[in-house]
C-alpha positions as CSV (number, residue, x, y, z in Angstrom):
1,X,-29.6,-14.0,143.8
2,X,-30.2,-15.0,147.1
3,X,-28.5,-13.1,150.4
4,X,-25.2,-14.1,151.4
5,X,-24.8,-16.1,148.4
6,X,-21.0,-15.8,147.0
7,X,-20.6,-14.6,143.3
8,X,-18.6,-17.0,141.3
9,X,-15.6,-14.0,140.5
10,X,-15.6,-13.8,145.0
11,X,-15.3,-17.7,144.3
12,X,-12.3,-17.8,142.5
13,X,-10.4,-14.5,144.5
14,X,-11.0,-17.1,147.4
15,X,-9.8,-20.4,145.1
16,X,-7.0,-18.6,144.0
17,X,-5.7,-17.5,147.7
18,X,-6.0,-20.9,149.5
19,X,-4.0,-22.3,146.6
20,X,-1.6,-19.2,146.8
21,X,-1.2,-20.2,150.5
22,X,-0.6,-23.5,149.8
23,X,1.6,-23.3,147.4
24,X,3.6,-20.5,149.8
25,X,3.6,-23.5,152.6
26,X,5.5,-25.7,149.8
27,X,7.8,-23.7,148.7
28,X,9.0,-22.7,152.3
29,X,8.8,-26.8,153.2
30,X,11.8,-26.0,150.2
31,X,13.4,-23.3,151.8
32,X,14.0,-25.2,155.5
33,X,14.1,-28.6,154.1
34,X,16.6,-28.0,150.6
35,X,19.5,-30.5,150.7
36,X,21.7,-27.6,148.8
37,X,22.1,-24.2,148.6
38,X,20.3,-23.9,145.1
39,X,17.5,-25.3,146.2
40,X,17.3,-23.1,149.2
41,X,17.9,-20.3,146.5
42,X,15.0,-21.7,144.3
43,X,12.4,-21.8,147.0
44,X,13.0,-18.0,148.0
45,X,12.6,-17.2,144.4
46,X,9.7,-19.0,144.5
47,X,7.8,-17.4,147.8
48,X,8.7,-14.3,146.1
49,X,7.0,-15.2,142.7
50,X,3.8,-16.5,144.8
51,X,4.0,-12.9,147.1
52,X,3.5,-11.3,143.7
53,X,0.3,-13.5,143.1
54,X,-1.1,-13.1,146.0
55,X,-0.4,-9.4,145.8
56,X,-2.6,-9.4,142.2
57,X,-5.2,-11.8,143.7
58,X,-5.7,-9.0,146.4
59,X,-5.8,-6.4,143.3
60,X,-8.3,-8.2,141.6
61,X,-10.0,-9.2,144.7
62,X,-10.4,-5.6,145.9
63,X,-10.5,-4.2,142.5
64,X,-8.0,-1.5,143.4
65,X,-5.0,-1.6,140.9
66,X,-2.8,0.8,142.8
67,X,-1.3,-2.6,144.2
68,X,0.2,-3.6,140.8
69,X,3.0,-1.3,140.9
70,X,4.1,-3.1,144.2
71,X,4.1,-6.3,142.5
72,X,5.8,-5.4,139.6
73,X,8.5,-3.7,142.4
74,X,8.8,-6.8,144.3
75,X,9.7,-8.6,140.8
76,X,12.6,-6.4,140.1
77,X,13.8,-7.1,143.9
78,X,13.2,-10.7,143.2
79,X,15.5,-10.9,140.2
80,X,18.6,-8.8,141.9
81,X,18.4,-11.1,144.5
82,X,18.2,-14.2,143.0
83,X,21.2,-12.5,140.5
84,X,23.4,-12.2,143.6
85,X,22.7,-15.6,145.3
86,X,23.5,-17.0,141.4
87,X,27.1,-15.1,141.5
88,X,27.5,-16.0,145.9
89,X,26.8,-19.6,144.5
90,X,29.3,-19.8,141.4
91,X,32.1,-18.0,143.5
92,X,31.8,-20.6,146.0
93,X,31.9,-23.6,143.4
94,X,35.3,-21.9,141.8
95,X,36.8,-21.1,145.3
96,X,36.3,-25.3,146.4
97,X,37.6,-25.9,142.6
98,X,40.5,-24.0,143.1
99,X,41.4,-25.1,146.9
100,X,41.4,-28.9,145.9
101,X,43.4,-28.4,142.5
102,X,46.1,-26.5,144.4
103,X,46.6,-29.2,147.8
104,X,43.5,-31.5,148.0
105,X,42.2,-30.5,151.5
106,X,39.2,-28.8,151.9
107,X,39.3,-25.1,152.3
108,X,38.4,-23.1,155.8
109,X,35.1,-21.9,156.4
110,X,36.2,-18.2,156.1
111,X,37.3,-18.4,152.3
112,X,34.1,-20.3,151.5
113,X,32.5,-17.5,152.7
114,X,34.3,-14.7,151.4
């Protein structure tokens, strides 16, 4: 092998990061861009999902797995949150249900947001 030369496993740890990145640039294009709320709520879940793969691309990278247990952390963050924003979303939908069943006009910022 010749000096300087990159291996082919350095290859695809590098491969795998730019398209990481790329992908993390998307998905927060998502986030600020999203017409509604769900999609806002989608592209978070998904910068979290792509944090976790860059965090094992660093693993594999480095070849240290003490990182793994971070990642699999980060997961379990990743689904509470994206369990909360699910119920915020669905009590927002039945509170705008309910205010234009009961007098047709749009409901006040506050309850929304309650």
């Amino acid at each position: 092998m010749t000096p300087g030369a990159m291996t082919f496993d350095a290859a695809c740890v590098y491969g795998a990061a730019v398209l990481l990145g790329l992908a993390f640039l998307f998905a927060f294009i998502r986030v600020v861009i999203g017409p509604a709320l769900a999609d806002r709520v989608v592209g978070l879940e998904l910068m979290s999902i792509i944090s976790i793969g860059v965090i094992c691309v660093y693993c594999a990278g480095t070849g240290r797995p003490i990182f793994i247990d971070i990642a699999i952390i980060v997961a379990l963050v990743s689904f509470l949150a994206t369990v909360a924003f699910a119920y915020y979303i669905g009590r927002r939908e039945r509170v705008l249900e309910e205010t234009v069943q009961t007098d047709g006009a749009p409901p006040p910022p506050e309850e929304i947001n309650a």
